[in-house]
N, C-alpha and C positions, 0 to 999 in steps of 0.2 A: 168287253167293256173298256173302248180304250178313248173313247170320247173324253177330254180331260176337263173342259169347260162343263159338261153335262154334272163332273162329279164333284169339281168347285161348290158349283151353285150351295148346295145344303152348307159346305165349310164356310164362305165367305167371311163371314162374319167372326164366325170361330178361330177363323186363321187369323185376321186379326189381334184377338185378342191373344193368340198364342202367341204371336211376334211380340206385342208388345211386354209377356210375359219372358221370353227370352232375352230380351232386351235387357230388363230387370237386372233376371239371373247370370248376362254378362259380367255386368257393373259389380253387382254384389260381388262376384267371384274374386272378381281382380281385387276388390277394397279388403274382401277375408284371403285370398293368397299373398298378396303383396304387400297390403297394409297403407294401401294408400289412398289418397281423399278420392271420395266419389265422382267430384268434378274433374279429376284428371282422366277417366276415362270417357273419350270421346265416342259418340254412335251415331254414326249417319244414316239414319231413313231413305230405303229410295237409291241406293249410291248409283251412279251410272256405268254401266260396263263398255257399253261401245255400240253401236247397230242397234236401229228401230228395237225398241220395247225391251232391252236390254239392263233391267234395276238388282239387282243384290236385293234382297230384305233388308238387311243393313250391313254395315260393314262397320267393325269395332273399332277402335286405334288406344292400346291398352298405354299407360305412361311407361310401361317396363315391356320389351319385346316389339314385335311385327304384326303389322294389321293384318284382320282375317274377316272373313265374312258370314252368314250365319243367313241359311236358308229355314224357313222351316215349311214343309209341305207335306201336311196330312191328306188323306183324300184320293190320290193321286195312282192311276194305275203306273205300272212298274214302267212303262215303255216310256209313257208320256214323261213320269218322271226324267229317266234316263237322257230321253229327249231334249229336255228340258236344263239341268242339269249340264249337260255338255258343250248345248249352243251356249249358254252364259260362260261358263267356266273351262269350256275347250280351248286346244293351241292355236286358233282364230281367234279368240276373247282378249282383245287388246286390254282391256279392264281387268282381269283373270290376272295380272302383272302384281296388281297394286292390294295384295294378300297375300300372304302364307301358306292360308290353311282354307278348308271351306269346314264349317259344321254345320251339320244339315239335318235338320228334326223332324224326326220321322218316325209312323208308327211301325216297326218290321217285323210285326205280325200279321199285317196286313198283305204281307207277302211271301207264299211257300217255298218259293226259291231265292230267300233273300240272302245267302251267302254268293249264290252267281250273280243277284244284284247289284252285290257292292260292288265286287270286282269290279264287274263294266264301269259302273260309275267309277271308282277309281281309276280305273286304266284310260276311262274320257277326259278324266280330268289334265289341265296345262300339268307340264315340269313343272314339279318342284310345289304344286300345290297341292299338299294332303285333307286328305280327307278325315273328320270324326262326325262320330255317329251319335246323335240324342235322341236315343229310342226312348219310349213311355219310362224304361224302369229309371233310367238318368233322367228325365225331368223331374219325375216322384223326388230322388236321393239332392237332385238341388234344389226343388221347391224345401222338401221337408230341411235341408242345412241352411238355409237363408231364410226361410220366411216362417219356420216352425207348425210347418201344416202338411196334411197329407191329401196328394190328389189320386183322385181313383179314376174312374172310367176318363176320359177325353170328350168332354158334353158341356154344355154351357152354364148347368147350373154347380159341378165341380171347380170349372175356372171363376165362376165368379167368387166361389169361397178361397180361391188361391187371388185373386183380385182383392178381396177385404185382407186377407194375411199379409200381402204388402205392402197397400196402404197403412195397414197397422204398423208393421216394421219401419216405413217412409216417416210417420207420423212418432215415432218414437226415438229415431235419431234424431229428425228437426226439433220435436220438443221437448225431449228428457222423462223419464220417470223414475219409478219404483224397478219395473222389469217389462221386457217386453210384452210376456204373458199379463200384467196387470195394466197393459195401455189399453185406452183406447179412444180413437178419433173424434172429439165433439165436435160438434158443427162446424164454430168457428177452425177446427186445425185441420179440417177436412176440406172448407173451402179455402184457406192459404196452401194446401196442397194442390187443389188446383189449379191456382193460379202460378204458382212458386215451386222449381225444383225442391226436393227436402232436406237438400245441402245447403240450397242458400238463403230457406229459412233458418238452418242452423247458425251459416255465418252471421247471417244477421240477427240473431237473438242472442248470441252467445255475449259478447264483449258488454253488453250493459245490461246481462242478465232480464232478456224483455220479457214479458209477457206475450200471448200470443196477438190480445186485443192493442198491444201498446207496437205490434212490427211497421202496420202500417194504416195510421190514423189520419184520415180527412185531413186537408191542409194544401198547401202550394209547394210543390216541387219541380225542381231546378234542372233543367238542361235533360231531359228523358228524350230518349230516342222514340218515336212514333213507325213501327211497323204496320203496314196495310198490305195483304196480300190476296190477292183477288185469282178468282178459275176464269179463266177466257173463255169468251164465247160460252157460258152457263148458260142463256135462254134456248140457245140453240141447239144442246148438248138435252136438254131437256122438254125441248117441242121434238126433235125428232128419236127421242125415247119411247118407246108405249109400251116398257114393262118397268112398271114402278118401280119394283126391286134392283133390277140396277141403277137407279137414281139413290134411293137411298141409301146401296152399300156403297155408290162412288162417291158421293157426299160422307157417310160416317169414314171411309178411309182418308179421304184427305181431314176430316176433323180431326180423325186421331192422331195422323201423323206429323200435322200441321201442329198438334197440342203438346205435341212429347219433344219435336223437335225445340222451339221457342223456349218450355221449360228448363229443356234438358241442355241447353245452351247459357244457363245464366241469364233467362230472360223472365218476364212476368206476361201470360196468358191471359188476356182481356178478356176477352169474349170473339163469338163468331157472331155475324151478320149476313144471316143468306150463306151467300158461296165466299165469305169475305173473312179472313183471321185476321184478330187483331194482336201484334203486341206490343211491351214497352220493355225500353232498357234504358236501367240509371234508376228505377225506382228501387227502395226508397231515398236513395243517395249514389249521386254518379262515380262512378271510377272511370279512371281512363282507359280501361281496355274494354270497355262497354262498348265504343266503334265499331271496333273492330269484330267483337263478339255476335251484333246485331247484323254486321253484313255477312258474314259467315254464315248466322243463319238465314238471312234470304239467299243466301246460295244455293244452300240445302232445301231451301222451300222451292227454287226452283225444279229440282229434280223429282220432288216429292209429286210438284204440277204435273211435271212431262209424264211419268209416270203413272198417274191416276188418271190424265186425259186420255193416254195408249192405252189402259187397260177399258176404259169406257167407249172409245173409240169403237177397240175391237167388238162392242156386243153389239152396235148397231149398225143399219143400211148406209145412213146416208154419212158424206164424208163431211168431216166438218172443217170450217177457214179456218179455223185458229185452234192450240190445244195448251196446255200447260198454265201457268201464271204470268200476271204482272203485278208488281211490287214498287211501290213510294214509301216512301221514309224521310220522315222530318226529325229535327230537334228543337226544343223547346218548354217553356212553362204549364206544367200540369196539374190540374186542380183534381183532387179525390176528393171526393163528394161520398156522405151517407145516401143509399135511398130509400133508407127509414131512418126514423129518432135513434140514435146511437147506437146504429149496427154499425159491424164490421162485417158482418158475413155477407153482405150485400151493397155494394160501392157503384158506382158511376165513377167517370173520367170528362172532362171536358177541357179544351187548351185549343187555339189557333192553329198549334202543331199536328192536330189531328186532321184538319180543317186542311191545310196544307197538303200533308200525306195525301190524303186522297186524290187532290187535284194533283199529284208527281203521278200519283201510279195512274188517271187516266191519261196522265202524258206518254206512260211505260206500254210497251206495243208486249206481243207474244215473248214471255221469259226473258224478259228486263226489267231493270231496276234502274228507279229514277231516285234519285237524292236532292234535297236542298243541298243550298251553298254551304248556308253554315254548317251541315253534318259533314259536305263534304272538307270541307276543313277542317274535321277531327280523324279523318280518316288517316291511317299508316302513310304514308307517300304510297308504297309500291301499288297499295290500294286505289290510289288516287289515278295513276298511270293506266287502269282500267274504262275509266269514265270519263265523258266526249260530254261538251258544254252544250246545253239545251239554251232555246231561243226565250228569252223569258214569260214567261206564263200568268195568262190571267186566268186570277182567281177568284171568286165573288167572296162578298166580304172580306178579302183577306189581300186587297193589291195585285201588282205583278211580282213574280218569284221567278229570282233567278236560281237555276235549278240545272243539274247535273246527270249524264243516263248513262248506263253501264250497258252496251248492246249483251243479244244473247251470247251466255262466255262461251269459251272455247271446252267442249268436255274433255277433262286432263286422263280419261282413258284412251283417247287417241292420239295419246304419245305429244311431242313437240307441235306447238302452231310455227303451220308455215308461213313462209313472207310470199306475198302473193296472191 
């Protein structure tokens, strides 16, 4: 049984959810060891290592110490593992640089000879990059310390009660209570968790004491950064498909990842369209490092493309012209709209700037990003020194825009860009 894709298939989904579970129990860990805000530690979805189909899971960057990486691969026979494992994170892995450590979650009962398992895999691994181990009983002892629940078997309806336990715990630092054990989610705090990290509904409830229904009420908002980030070539990725199921796990992975990154960057999750994420930054009140916060993550959105296109890629015949994302971004006046009589738990958006975005990112070719003028004039300088002047653009309804494009960047696991 050493077919690795054969043994995928049944996890897909579950793998999934288990990244974004460990995901979680990074963050958690560093905010209970260190004591510090949630939003200081950063997690990159997707990170890139270097050579064709080359993603980390994610890779963490803690505010105290050295970034590390965090595979997790249940399913998986021990070679293919191995295999696998080594091409990413061997002393050819130009990316292999830019971490410490690998931790790599895994079931190692799954495997009779898993003390000569590790080895190998440690001895594959670069200088100076150590290896730990999140076997089943260490996910239990961190699910049960952070989230106060116990997971038992590895199966989909276990994760999803480890899924409600930290939405409850999400939902309890953004809102407050009595005790964690006496929270729990109503609708409305359930849909500003989706939309909203639950840091920064915290930050923003806390200073004027809000209510959940008073964080973000219908009305005109000022200067919001407009995210659009589209999958290339989706008609064609999905006419030359003919097994549904990888359509639908390559669509739920870039939803998920596409939803956790946006959040989990200080950003607010609109909604998806098709193959299309939307989001916004500066709601419900602009800061000035919202710029810089929103292009960071179409950075990270980019990778998240290239890697959901490679992995889709690989399960069909035909090859396809194009893979990864393109991305527009405007800024501009945003109207929140109810879409019923005085809900909050269900909103519209409408503004010019959205109107806008779209017509940048069909300006944005394979893993580009096109900006307006005006955002690009909120942008950092060094930021700016990235993006090459577009010819200006007609837009229906909406004029010509003068508009800015970031070609495809350079991936910073292959060390310095050369002149030339």
């Amino acid at each position: 049984m050493t077919n690795g894709s054969d043994h995928e298939r049944p996890f897909a989904d579950l793998l999934l959810m288990l990244e974004e579970v460990c995901c979680d129990l990074c963050r958690f860990e560093h905010v209970s060891n260190e004591r510090c805000a949630p939003e200081a530690v950063r997690i990159e979805r997707e990170f890139p290592l270097g050579g064709p189909g080359a993603f980390a899971d994610f890779r963490v960057l803690p505010p105290q110490g050295e970034p590390y990486f965090v595979e997790v691969k249940y399913g998986l026979p021990g070679d293919v593992l191995l295999r696998r494992m080594c091409s990413k994170y061997g002393p050819e892995s130009p990316g292999a640089t830019l971490g410490t450590k690998l931790i790599l979650g895994v079931d190692t009962d799954e495997y009779p000879e898993w003390n000569d398992l590790r080895e190998q895999l440690a001895r594959g691994l670069r200088h100076g990059l150590a290896l730990e181990i999140w076997d089943t009983p260490r996910l239990r002892s961190l699910i049960g310390k952070h989230f106060s629940t116990e997971l038992g078997a590895i199966n989909a309806d276990n994760l999803l009660g480890v899924r409600q336990a930290i939405e409850r715990a999400k939902g309890f630092f953004a809102f407050g209570g009595t005790s964690l054990e006496r929270y729990e989610n109503d609708t409305l705090n359930a849909q500003l968790l989706w939309h909203m990290g639950f840091w920064r509904l915290r930050q923003l409830r806390e200073p004027g004491d809000l209510s959940a229904r008073e964080i973000l009420p219908p009305g005109t908002y000022r200067n919001v950064i407009v995210m659009l980030v589209d999958l290339c070539s989706f008609s064609s990725y999905v006419r030359d498909t003919p097994d549904a199921e990888t359509i639908r796990h390559s669509l739920t992975s870039f939803y998920s990842k596409s939803h956790y990154q946006i959040v989990n960057n200080g950003g607010m999750f609109y909604q998806f369209v098709g193959d299309e994420a939307i989001g916004f930054y500066g709601l419900p009140r602009f800061d000035p490092g919202d710029p810089a916060r929103a292009l960071d993550t179409a950075r990270a959105m980019l990778s998240i493309g290239q890697s959901v296109s490679h992995h889709w890629q690989s399960k069909i015949d035909r090859v396809q012209s194009a893979g990864g994302v393109h991305i527009g971004m405007a800024v501009g006046d945003l109207e929140i709209v109810s879409l019923r009589p005085f809900s909050r738990t269900h909103i519209g958006a409408i503004g010019d700037c959205i109107n806008v975005a779209a017509r940048l990112m069909s300006a944005a070719g394979e893993s580009e990003i096109a900006v307006s003028n005006s955002l690009y004039w909120q942008l950092p300088p060094e930021a700016q020194a990235d993006f090459r002047p577009l010819e200006p653009l007609d837009a229906r309804n909406v004029g010509r825009i003068k508009a800015w494009k970031c070609p495809r960047p350079h991936d910073p696991s292959q060390g310095p860009e050369k002149d030339g």
